[in-house]
C-alpha positions in Angstrom: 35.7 148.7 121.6 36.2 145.0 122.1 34.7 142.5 119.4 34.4 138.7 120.4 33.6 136.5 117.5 32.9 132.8 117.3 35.6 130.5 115.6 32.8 129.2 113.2 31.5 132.8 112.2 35.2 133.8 111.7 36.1 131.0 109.4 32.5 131.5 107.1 33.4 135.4 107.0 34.1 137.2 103.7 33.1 140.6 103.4 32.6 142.2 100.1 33.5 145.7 101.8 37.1 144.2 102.8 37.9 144.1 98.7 40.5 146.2 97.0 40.4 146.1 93.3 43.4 148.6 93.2 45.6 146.4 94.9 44.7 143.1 93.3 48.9 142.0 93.3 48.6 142.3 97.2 49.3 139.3 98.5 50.5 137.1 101.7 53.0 134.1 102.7 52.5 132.4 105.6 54.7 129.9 107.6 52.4 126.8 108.6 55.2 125.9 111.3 52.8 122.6 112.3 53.1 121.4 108.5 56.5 122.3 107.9 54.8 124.1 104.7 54.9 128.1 103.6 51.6 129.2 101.9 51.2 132.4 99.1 47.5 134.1 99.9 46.0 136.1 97.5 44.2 139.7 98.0 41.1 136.9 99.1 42.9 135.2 101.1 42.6 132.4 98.6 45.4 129.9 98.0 47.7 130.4 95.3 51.0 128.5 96.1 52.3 126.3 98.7 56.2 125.6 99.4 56.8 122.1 101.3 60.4 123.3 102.8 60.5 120.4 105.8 61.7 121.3 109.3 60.2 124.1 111.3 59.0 127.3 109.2 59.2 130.3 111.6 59.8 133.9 109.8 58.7 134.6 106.4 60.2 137.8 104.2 58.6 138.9 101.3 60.9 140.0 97.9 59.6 143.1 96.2 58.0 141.7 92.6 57.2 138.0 94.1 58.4 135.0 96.2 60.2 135.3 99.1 62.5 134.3 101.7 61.7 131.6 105.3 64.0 130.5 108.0 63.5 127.3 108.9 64.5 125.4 112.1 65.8 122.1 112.2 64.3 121.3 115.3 61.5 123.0 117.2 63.7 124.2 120.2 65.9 127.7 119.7 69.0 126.2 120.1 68.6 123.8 116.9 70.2 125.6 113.9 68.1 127.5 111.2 68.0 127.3 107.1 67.1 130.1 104.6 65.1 128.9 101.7 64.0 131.1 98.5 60.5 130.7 97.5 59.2 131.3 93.7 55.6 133.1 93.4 54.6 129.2 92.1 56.1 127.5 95.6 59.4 126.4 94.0 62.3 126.1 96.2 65.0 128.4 94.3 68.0 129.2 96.6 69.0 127.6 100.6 71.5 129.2 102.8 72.9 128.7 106.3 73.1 127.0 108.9 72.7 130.0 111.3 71.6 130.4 114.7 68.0 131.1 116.1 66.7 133.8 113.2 64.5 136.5 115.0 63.6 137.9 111.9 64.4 138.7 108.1 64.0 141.0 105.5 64.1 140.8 101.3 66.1 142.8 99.4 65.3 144.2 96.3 67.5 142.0 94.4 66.8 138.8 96.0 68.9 138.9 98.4 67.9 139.1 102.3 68.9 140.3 105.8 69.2 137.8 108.5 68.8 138.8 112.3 70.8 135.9 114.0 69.9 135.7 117.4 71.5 132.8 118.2 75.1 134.0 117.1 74.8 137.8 117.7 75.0 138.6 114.0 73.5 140.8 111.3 74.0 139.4 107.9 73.2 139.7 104.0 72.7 136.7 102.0 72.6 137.3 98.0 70.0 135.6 95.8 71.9 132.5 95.9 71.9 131.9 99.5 75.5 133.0 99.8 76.6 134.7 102.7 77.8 138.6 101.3 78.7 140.7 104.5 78.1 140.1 108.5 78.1 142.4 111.1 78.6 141.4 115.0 75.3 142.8 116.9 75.1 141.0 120.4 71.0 140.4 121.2 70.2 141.4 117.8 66.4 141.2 117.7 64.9 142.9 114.5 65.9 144.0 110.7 63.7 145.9 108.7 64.4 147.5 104.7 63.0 151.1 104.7 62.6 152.4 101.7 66.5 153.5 101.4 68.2 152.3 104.6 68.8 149.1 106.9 67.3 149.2 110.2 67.9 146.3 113.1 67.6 146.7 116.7 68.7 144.6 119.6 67.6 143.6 123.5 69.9 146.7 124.8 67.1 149.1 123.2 69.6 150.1 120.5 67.9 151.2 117.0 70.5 151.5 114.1 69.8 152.4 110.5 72.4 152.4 108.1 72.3 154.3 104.5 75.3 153.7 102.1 77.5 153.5 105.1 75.9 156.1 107.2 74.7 155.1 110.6 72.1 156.5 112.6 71.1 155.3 116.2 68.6 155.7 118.8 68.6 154.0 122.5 65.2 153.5 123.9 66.6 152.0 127.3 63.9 148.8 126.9 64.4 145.8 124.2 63.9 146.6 120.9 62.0 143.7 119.2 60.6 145.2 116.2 61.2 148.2 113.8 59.1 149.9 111.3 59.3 152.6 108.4 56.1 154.4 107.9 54.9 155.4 104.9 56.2 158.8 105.8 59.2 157.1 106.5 59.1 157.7 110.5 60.7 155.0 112.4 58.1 152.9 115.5 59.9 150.8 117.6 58.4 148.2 120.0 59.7 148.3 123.3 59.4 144.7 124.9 60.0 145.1 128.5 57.5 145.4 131.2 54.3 146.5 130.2 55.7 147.1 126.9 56.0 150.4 124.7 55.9 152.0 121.5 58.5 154.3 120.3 59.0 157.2 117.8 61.8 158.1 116.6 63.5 161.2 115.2 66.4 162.7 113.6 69.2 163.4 115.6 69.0 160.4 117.7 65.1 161.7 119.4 63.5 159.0 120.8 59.7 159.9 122.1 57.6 157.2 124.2 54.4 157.4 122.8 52.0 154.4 124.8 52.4 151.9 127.3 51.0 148.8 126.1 49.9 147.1 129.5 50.6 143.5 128.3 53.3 141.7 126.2 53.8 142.0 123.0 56.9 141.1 120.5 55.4 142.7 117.3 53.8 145.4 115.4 52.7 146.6 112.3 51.8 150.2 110.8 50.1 151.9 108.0 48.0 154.9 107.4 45.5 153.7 109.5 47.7 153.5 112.8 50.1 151.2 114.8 48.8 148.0 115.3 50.2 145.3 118.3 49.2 141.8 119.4 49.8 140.9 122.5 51.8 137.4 122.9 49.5 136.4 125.7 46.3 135.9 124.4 44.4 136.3 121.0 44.2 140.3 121.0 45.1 143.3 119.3 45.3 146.4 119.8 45.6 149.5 117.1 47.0 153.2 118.1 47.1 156.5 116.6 50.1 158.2 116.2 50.2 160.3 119.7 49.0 156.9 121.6 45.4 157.1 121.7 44.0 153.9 121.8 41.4 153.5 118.4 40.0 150.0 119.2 41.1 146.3 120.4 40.0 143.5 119.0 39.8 140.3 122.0 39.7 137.4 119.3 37.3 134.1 120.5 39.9 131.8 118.2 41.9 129.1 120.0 45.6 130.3 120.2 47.8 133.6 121.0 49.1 136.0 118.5 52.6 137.4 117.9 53.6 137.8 114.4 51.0 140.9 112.5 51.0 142.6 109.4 49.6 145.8 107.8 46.6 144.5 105.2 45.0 147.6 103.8 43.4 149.6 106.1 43.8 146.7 109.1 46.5 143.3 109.9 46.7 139.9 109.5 47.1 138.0 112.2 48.1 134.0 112.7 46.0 132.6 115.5 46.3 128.9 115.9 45.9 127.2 112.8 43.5 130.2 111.8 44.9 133.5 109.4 42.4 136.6 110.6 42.2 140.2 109.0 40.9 142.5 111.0 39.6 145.7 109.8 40.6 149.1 111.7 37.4 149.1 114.0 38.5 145.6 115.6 36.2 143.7 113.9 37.4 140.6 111.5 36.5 140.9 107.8 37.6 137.5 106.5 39.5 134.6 107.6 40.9 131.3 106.4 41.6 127.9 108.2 43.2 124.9 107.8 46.5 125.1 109.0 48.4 123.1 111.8 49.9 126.1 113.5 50.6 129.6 112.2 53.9 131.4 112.9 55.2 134.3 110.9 54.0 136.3 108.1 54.9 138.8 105.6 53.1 141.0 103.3 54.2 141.0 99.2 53.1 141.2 96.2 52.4 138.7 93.2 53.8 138.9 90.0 51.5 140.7 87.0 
């Protein structure tokens, strides 16, 4: 099913349906990489906090109970060196760390603390709530961390998956670039496969690794819940959602000016960046709300506000 809708009925949309009083904490930070700002969206999408952290805001990690965690480049090009900043639930700037390299991606810890995927220097590293560096690991082409539920999982551009669990390592190789990692709900692992056409991945224990669909454009991201798997392409403004043995459920092309990349899991459906617009798109491919007025979106992450 493909949807096409307007850039002016996708900024006036708010559907009543989209609504979830039994998640009212849900909520959303967003890096406005144009403004050099990182926004906190409420379950409405409404504004709720905005963090003025200069430079250019690329990759946004949410901490479990409120605020989160941004890399920042100094300089719009990957080869300019990246900050860490901690944000507060009210936008206050409470920790920096760094410099690092180009910062693929990041992920909050429970106690503040993050994980850092540094591209640019090959390395895997923990930061405590401070900023302060507390372990790194060498991983050449390191492309993705994720915090599962009880383990650490990171993958790099050999097609190497690793998750780690109180010193316990687990890996996978999927032979492609790995250039994003999930947990499920039911705590299966989906890997995105970057090469080519592009793939999606399930893995098992004991190092199983099944190909599950071929994507047939390029694509750096995904996102899944109980709904399916969910990709953007990198191309053009559309997504795609999956069920679990690669049937394709709907795509969404999206009329808004700008390509997607960066996606997260909003209920039933994502978010997605486009532009300077922030869409959510239900699990049929059609857009239940959206909000404008940013300079240009880069990455997102999904958290929760504080009771």
């Amino acid at each position: 099913m493909i949807r096409r809708i307007a850039p002016a009925l996708a900024a006036l949309l708010v559907s009543p349906c989209s609504r979830d009083d039994r998640n009212v904490r849900r909520a959303a930070w967003v890096a406005d990489r144009g403004a050099g700002e990182v926004h906190l969206l409420g379950a409405d999408l409404g504004l709720l906090a905005t963090a003025r952290c200069g430079g250019w805001p690329r990759v946004v990690a949410a901490l479990p109970g409120g605020g989160a965690w941004v890399a920042t480049g100094r300089g719009p090009e990957p080869s300019d060196p990246f900050d860490l900043a901690r944000i507060g639930p009210d936008g206050a700037l409470l920790a920096k760390g760094g410099p690092f390299g180009w910062v693929a991606d990041l992920a909050g810890e429970p106690d503040g603390g993050a994980w850092v995927a540094d591209r640019g220097r090959g390395l895997l590293v923990r930061v405590g709530p401070d900023g302060g560096i507390l372990e790194s690991a060498s991983v050449a082409g390191i492309r993705c961390v994720e915090r599962g539920r009880s383990r650490i999982l990171h993958g790099d551009d050999q097609g190497n998956v690793v998750a780690t669990v109180s010193g316990t390592r687990e890996s996978w190789t999927i032979g492609g670039e790995a250039t994003d990692v999930r947990e499920a709900p039911d705590r299966g692992l989906w890997v995105l496969d970057a090469t080519g056409p592009g793939r999606i991945w399930r893995l098992g224990g004991g190092g199983e690794a099944r190909e599950v669909a071929t994507l047939g454009f390029s694509a750096e991201h995904l996102a899944v819940d109980s709904s399916g798997i969910w990709v953007a392409s990198v191309e053009a403004a559309f997504v795609r959602r999956f069920a679990r043995d690669g049937e394709v459920l709907a795509d969404a092309s999206l009329d808004v000016p700008g390509e997607t990349n960066f996606l997260e899991a909003w209920g039933r459906g994502v978010l997605l960046p486009v532009g300077g617009v922030l869409l959510e798109v239900g699990p049929s491919g059609k857009v239940r709300r959206s909000r404008t007025g940013f300079a240009s979106l880069a990455g997102l992450a999904v958290g929760e506000t504080p009771r």
